[in-house]
PDB file of N, CA, C and O in Angstrom:
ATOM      1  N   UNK A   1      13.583 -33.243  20.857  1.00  0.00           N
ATOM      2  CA  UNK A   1      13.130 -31.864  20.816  1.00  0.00           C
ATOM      3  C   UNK A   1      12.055 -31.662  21.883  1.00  0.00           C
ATOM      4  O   UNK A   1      11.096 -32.431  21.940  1.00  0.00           O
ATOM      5  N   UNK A   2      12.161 -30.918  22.498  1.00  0.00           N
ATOM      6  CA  UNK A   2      11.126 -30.256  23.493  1.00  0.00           C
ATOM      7  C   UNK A   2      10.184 -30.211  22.839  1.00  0.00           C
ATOM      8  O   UNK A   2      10.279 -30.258  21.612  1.00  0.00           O
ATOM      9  N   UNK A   3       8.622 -30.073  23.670  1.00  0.00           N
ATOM     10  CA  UNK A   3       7.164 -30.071  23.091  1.00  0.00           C
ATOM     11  C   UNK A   3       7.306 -28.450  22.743  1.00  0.00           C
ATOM     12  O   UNK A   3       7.740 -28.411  21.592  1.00  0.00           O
ATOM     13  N   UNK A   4       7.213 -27.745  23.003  1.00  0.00           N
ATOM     14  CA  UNK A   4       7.204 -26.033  22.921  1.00  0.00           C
ATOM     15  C   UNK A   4       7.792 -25.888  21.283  1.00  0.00           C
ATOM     16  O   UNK A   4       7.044 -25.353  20.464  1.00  0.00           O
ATOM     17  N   UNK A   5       9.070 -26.353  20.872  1.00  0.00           N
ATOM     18  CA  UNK A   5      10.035 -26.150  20.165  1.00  0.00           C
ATOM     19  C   UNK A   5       9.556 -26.683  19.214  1.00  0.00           C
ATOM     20  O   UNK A   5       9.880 -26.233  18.115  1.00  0.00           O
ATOM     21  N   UNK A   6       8.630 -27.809  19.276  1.00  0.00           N
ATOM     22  CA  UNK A   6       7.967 -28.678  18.166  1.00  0.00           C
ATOM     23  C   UNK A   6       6.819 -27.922  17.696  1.00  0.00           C
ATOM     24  O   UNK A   6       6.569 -27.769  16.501  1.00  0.00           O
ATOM     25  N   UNK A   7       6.116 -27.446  18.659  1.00  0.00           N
ATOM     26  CA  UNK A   7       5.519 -26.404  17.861  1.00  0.00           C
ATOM     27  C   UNK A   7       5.784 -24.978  17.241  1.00  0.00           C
ATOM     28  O   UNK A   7       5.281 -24.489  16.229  1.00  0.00           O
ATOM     29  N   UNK A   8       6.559 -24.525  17.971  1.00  0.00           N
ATOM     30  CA  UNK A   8       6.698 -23.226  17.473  1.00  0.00           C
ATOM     31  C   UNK A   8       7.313 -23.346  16.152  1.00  0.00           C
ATOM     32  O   UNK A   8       6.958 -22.518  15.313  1.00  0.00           O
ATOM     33  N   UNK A   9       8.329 -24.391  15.762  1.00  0.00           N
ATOM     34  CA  UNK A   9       9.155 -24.733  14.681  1.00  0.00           C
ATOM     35  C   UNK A   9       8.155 -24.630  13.439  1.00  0.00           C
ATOM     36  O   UNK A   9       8.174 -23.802  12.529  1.00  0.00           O
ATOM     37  N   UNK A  10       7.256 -25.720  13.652  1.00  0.00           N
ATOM     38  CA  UNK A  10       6.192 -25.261  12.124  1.00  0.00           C
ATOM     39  C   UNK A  10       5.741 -24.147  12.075  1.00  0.00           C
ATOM     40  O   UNK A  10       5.769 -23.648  10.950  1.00  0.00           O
ATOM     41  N   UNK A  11       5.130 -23.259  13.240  1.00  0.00           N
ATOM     42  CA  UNK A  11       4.631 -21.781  13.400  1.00  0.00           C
ATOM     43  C   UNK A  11       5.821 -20.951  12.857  1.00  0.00           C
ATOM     44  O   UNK A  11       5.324 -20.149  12.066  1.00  0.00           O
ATOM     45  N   UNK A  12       7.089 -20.780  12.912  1.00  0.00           N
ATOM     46  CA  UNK A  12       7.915 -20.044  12.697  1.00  0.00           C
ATOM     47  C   UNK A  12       7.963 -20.313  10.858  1.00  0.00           C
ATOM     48  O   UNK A  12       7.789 -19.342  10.122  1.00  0.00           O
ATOM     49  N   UNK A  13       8.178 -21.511  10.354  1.00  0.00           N
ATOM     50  CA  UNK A  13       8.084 -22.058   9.064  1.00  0.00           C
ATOM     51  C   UNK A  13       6.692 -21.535   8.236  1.00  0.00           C
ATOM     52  O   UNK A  13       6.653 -21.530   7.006  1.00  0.00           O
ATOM     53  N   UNK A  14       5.982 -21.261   8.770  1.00  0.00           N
ATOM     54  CA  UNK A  14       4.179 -21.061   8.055  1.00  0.00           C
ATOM     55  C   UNK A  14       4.684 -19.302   8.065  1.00  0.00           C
ATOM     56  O   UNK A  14       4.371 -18.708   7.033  1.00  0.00           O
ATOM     57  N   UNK A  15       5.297 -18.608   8.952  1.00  0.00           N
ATOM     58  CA  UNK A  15       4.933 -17.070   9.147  1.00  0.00           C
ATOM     59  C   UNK A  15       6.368 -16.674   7.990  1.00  0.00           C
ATOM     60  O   UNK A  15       6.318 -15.889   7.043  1.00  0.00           O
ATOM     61  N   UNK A  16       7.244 -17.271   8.320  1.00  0.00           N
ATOM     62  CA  UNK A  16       8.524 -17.280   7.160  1.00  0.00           C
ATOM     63  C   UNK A  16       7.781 -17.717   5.666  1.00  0.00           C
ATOM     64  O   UNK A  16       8.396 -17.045   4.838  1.00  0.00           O
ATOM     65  N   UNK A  17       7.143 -18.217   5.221  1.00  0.00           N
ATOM     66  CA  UNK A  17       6.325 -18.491   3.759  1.00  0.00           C
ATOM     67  C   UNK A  17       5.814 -17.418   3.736  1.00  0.00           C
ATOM     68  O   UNK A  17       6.142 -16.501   2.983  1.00  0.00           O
ATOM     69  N   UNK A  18       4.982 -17.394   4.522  1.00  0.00           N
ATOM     70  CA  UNK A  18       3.921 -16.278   4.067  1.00  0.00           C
ATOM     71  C   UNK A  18       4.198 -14.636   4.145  1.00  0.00           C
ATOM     72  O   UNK A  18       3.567 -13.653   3.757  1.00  0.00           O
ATOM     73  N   UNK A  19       5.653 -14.865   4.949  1.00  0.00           N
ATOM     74  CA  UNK A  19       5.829 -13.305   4.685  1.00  0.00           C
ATOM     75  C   UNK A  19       7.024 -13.115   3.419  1.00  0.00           C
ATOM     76  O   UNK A  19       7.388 -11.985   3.095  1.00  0.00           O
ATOM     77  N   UNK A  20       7.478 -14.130   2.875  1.00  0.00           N
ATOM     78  CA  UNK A  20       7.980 -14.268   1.762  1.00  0.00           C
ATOM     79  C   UNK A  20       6.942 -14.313   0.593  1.00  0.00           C
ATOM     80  O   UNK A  20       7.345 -13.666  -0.373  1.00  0.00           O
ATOM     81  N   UNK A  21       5.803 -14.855   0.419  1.00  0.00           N
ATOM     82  CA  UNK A  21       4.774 -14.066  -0.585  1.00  0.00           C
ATOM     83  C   UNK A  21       4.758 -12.808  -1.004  1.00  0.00           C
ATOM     84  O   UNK A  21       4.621 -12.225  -2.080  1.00  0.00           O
ATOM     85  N   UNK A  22       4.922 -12.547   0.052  1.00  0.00           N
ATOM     86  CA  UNK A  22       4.109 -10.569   0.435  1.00  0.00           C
ATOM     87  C   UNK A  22       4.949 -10.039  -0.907  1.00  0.00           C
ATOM     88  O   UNK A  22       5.884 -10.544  -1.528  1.00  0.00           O
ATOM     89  N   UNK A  23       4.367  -9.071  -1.042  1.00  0.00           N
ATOM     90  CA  UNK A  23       5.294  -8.001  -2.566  1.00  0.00           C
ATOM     91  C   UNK A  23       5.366  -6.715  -1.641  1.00  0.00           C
ATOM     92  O   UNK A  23       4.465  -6.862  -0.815  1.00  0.00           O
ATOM     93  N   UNK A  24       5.878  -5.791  -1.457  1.00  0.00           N
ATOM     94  CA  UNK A  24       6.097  -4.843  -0.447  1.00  0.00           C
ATOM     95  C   UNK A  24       6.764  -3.813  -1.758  1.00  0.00           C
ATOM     96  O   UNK A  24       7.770  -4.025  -2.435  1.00  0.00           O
ATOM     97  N   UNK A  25       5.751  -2.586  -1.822  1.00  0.00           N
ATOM     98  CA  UNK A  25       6.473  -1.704  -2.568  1.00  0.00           C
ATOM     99  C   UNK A  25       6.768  -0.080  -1.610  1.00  0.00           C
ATOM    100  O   UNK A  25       5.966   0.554  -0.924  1.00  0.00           O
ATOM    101  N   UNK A  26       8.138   0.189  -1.900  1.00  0.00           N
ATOM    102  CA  UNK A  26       8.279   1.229  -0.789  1.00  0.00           C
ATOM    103  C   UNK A  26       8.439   2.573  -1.716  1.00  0.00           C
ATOM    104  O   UNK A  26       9.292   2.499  -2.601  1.00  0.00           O
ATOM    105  N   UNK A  27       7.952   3.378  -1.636  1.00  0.00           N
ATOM    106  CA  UNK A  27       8.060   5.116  -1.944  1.00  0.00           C
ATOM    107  C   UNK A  27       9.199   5.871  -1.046  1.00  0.00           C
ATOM    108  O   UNK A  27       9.075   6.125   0.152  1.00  0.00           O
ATOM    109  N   UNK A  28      10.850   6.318  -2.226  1.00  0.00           N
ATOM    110  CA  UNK A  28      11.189   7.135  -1.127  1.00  0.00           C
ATOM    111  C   UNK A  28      10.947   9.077  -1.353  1.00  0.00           C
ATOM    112  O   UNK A  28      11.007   9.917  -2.251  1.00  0.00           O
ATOM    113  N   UNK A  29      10.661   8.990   0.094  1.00  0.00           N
ATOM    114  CA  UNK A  29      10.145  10.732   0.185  1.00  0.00           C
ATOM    115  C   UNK A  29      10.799  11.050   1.409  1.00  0.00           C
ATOM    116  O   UNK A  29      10.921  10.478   2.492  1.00  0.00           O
ATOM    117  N   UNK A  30      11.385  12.692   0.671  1.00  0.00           N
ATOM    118  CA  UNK A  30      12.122  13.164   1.582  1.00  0.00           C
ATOM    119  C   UNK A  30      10.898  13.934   1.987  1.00  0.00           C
ATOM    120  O   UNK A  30       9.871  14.144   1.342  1.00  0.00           O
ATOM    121  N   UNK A  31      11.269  14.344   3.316  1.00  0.00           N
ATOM    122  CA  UNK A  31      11.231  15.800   4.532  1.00  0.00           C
ATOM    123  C   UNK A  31      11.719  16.255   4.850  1.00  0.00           C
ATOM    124  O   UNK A  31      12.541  15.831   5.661  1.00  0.00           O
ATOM    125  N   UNK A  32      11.634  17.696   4.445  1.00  0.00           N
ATOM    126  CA  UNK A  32      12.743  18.750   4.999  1.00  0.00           C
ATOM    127  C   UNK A  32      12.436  18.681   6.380  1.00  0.00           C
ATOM    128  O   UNK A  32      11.479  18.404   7.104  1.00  0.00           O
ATOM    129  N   UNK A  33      13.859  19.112   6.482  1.00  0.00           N
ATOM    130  CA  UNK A  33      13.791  19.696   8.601  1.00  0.00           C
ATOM    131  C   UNK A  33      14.803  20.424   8.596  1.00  0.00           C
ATOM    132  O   UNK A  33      15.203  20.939   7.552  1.00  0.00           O
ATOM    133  N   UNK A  34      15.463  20.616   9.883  1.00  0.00           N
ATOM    134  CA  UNK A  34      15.908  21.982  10.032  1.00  0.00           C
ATOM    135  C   UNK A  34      17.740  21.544   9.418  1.00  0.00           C
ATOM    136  O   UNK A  34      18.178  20.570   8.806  1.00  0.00           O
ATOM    137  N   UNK A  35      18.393  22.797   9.955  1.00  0.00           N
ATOM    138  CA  UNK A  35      19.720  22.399   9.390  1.00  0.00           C
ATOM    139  C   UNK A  35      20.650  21.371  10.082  1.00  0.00           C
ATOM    140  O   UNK A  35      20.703  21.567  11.296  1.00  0.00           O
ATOM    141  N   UNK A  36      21.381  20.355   9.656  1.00  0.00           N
ATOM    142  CA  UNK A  36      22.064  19.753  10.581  1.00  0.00           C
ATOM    143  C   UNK A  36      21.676  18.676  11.590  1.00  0.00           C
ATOM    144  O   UNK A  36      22.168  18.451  12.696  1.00  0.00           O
ATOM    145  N   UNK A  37      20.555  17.987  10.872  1.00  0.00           N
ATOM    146  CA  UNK A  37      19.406  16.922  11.692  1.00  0.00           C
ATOM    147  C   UNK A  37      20.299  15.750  12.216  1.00  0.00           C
ATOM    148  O   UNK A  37      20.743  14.961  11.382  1.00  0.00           O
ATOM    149  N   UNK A  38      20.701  15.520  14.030  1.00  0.00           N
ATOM    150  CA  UNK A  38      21.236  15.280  14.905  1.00  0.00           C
ATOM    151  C   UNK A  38      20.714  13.800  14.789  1.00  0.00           C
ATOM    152  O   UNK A  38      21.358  12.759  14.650  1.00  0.00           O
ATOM    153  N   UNK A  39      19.250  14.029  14.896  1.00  0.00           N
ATOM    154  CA  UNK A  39      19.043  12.525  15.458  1.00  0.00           C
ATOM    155  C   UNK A  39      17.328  12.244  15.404  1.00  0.00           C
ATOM    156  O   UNK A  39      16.524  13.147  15.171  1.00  0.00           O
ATOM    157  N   UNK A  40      17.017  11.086  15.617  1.00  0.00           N
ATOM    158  CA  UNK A  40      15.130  11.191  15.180  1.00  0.00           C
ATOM    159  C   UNK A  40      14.502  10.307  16.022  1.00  0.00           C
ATOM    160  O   UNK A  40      14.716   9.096  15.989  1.00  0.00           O
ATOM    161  N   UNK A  41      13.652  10.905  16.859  1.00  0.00           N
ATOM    162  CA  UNK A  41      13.029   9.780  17.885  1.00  0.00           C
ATOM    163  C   UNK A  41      11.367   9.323  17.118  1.00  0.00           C
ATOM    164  O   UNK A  41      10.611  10.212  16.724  1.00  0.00           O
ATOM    165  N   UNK A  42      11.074   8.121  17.028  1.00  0.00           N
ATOM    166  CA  UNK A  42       9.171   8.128  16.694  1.00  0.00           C
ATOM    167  C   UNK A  42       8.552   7.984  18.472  1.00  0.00           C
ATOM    168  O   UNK A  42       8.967   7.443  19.497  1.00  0.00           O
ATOM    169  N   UNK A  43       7.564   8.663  18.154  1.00  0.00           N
ATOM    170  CA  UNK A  43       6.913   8.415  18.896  1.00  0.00           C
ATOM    171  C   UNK A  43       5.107   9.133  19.099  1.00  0.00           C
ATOM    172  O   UNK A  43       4.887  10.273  18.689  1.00  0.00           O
ATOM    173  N   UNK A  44       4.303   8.538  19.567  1.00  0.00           N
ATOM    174  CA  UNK A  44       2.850   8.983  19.649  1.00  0.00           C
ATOM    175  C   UNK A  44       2.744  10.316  20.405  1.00  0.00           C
ATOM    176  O   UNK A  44       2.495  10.373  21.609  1.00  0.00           O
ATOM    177  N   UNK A  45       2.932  11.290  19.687  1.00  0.00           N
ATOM    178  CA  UNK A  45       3.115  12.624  20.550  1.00  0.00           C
ATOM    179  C   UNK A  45       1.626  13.786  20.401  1.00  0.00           C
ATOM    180  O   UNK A  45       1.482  14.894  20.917  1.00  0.00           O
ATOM    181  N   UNK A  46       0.307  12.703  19.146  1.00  0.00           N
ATOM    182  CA  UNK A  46      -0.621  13.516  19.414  1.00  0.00           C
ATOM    183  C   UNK A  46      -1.688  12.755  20.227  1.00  0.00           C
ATOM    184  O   UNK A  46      -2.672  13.417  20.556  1.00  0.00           O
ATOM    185  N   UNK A  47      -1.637  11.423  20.610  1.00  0.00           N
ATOM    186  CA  UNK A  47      -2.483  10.761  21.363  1.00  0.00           C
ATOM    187  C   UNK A  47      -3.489  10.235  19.588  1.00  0.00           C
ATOM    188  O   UNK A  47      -4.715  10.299  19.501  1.00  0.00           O
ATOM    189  N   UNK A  48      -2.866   9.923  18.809  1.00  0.00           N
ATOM    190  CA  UNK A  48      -3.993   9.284  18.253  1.00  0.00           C
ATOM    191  C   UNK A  48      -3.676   8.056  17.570  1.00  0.00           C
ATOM    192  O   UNK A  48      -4.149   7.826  16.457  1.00  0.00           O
ATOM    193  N   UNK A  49      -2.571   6.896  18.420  1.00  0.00           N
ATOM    194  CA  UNK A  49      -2.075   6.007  18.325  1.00  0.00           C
ATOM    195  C   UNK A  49      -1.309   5.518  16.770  1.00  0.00           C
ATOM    196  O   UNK A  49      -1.000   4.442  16.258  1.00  0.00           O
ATOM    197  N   UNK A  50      -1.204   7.143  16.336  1.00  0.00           N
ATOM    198  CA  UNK A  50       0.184   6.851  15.217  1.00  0.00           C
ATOM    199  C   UNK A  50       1.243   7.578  15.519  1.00  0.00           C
ATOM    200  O   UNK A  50       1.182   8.690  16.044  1.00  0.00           O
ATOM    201  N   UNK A  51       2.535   6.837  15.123  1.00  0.00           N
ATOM    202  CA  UNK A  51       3.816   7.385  15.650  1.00  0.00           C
ATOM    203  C   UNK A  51       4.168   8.489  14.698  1.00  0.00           C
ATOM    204  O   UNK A  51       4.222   8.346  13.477  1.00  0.00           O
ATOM    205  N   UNK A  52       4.392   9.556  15.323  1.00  0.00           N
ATOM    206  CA  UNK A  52       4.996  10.796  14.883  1.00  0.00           C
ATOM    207  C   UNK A  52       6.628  10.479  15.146  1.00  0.00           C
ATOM    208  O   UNK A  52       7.151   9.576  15.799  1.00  0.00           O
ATOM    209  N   UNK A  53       7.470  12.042  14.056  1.00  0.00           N
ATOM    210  CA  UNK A  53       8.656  12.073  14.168  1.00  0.00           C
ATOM    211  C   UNK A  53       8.873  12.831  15.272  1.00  0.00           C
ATOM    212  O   UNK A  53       7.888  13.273  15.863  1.00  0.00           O
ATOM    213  N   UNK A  54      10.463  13.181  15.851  1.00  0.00           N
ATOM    214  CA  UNK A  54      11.299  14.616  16.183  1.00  0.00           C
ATOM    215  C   UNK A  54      12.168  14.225  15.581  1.00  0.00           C
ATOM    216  O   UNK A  54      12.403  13.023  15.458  1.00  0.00           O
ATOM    217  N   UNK A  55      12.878  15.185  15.042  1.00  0.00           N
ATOM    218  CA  UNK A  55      14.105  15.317  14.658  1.00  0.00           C
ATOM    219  C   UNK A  55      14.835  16.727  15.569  1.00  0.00           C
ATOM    220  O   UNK A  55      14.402  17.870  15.713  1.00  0.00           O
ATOM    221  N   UNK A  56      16.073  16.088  16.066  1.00  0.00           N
ATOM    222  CA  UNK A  56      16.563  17.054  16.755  1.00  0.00           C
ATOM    223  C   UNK A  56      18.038  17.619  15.891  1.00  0.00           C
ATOM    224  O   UNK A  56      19.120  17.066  15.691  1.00  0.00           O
ATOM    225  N   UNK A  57      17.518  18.916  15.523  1.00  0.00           N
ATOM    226  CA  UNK A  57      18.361  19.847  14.645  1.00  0.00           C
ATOM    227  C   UNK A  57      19.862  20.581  15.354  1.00  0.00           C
ATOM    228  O   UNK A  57      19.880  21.748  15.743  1.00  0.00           O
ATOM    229  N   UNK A  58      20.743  19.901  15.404  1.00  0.00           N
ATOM    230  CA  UNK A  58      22.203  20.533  16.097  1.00  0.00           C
ATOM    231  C   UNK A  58      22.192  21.998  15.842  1.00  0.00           C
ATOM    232  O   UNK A  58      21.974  22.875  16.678  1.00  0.00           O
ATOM    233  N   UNK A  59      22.475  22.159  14.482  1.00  0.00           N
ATOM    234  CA  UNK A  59      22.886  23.755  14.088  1.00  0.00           C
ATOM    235  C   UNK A  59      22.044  24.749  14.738  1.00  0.00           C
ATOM    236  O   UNK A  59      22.459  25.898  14.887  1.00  0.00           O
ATOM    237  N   UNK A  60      20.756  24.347  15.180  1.00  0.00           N
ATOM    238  CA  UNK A  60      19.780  25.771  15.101  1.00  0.00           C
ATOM    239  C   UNK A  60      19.109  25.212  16.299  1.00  0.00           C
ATOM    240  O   UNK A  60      17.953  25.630  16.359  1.00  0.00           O
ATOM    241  N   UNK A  61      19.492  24.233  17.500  1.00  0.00           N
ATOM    242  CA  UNK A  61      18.517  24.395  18.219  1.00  0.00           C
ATOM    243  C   UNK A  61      17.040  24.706  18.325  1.00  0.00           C
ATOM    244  O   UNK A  61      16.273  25.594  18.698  1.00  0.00           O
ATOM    245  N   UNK A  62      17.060  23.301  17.710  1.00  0.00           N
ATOM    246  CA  UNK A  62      15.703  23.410  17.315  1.00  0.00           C
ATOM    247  C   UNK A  62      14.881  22.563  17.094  1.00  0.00           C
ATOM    248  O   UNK A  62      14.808  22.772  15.883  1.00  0.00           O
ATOM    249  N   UNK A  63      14.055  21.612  17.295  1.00  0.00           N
ATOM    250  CA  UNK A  63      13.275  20.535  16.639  1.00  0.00           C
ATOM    251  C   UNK A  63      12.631  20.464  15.743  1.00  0.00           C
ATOM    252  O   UNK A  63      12.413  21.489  15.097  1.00  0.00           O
ATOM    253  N   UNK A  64      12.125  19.345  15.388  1.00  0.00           N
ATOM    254  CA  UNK A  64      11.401  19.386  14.056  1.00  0.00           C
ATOM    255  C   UNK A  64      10.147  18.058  13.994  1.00  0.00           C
ATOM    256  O   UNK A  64      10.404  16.855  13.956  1.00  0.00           O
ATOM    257  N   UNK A  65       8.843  18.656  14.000  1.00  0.00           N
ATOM    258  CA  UNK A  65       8.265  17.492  14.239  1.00  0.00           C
ATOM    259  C   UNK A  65       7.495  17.163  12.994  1.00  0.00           C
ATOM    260  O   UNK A  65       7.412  18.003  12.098  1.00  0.00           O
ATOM    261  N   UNK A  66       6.885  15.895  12.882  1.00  0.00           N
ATOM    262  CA  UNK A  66       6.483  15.593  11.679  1.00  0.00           C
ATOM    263  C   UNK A  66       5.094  14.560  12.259  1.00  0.00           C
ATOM    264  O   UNK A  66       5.364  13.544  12.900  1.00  0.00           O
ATOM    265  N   UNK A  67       3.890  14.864  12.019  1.00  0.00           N
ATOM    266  CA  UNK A  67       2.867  14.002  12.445  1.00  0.00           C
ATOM    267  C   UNK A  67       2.389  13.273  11.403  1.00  0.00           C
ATOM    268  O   UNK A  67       2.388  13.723  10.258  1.00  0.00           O
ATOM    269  N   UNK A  68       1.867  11.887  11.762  1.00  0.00           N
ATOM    270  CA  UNK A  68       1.691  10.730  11.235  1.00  0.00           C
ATOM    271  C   UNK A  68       0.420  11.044  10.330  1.00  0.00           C
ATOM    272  O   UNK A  68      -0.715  11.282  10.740  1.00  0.00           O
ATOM    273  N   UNK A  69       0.859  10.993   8.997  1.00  0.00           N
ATOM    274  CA  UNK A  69      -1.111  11.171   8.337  1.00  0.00           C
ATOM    275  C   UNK A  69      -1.816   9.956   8.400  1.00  0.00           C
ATOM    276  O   UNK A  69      -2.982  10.056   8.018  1.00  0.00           O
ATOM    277  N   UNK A  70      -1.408   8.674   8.821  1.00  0.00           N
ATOM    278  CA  UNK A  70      -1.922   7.571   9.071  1.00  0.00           C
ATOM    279  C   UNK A  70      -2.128   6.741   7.848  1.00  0.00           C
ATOM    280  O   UNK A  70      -2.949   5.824   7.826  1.00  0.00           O
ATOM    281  N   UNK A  71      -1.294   7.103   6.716  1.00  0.00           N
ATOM    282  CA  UNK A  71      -1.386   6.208   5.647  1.00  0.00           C
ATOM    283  C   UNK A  71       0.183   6.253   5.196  1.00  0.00           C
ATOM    284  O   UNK A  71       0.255   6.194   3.969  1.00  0.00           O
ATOM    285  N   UNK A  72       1.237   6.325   5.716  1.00  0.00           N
ATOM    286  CA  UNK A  72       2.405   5.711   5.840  1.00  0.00           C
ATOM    287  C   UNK A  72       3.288   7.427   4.977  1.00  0.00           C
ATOM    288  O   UNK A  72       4.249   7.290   4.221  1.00  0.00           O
ATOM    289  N   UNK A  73       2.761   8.705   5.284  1.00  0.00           N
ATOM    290  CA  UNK A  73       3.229   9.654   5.145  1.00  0.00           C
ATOM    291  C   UNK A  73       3.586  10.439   6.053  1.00  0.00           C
ATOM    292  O   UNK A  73       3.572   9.832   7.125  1.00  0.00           O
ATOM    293  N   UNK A  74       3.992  11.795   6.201  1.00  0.00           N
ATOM    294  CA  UNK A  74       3.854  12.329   6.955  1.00  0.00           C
ATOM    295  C   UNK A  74       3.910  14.040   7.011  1.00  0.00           C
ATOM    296  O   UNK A  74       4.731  14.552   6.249  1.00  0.00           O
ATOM    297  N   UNK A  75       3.072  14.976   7.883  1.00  0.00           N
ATOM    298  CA  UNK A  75       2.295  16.382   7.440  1.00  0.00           C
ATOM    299  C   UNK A  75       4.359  16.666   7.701  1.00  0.00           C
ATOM    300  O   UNK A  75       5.420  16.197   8.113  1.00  0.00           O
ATOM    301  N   UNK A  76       3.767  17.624   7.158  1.00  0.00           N
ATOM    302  CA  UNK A  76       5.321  18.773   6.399  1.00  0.00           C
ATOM    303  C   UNK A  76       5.760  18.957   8.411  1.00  0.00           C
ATOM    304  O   UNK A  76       5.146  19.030   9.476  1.00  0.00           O
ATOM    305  N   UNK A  77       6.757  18.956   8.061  1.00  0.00           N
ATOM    306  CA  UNK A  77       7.567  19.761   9.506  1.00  0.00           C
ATOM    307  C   UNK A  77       7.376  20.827  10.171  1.00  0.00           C
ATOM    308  O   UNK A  77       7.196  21.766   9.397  1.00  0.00           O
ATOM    309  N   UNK A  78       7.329  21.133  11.268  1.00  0.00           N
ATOM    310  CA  UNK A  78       6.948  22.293  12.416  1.00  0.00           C
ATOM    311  C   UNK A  78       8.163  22.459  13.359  1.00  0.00           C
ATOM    312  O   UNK A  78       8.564  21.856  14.354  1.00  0.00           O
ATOM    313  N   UNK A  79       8.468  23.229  12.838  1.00  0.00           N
ATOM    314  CA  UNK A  79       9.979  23.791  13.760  1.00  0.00           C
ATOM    315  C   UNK A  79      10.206  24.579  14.870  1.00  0.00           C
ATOM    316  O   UNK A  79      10.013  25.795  14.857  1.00  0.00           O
ATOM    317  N   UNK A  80      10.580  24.005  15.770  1.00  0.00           N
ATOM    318  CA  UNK A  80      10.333  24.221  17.366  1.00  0.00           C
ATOM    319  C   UNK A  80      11.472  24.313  17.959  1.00  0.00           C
ATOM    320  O   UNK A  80      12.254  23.369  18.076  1.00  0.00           O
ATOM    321  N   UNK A  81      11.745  25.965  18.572  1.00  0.00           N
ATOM    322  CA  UNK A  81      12.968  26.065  19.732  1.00  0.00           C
ATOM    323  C   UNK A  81      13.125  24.920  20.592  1.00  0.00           C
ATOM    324  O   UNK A  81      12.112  24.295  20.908  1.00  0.00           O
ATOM    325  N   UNK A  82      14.307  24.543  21.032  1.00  0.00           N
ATOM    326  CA  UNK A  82      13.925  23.314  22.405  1.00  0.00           C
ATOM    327  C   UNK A  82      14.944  23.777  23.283  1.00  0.00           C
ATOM    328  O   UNK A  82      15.084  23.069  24.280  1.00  0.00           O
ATOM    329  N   UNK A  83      15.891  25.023  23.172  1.00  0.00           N
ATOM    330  CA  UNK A  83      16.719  25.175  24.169  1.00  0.00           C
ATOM    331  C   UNK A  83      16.839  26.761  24.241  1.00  0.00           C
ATOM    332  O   UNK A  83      17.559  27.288  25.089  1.00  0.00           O
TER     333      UNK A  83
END
C-alpha cells in the first residue's frame, strides 16, 4: 500500500464512525411557489453567505425566490417576472 493510502484509510474509517453516531432529525416543510415549478437553483443571492432558493415557474413565467433564515428554513416566496 502506498504511504498516502495508509493514511488516509484510518482517516476515512474515524470520519465513517463518527458520522454514523450522529442522530440527524429532518422536518418536512413545504413552500409554496408559483404554478408549475420547472426547476430550483441554491445559491447566495443576498451576499450573506447563506444559500438561497430560485425556483423557476414554467406556467407563469416567473420566479420564485426563497431566502435562507439561517437556521435550516426558509422566508415565504417572492414572485418575480423573469421574461
Amino acid at each position: 500500500m502506498r504511504p498516502r493510502f495508509q493514511v488516509l484509510l484510518p482517516l476515512l474509517l474515524l470520519m465513517s464512525t463518527l458520522a454514523s453516531a450522529q442522530n440527524f432529525t429532518f422536518k418536512d416543510t413545504d413552500y409554496p411557489v408559483g404554478p408549475d415549478p420547472l426547476s430550483i437553483k441554491s445559491a447566495d443571492l443576498t451576499g450573506d453567505g447563506k444559500s438561497d432558493l430560485v425556483v423557476v415557474n414554467s406556467a407563469s413565467n416567473r420566479i420564485s425566490v426563497l431566502r435562507n433564515n439561517g437556521n435550516g428554513t426558509f422566508h415565504r416566496a417572492r414572485v418575480r417576472h423573469w421574461c
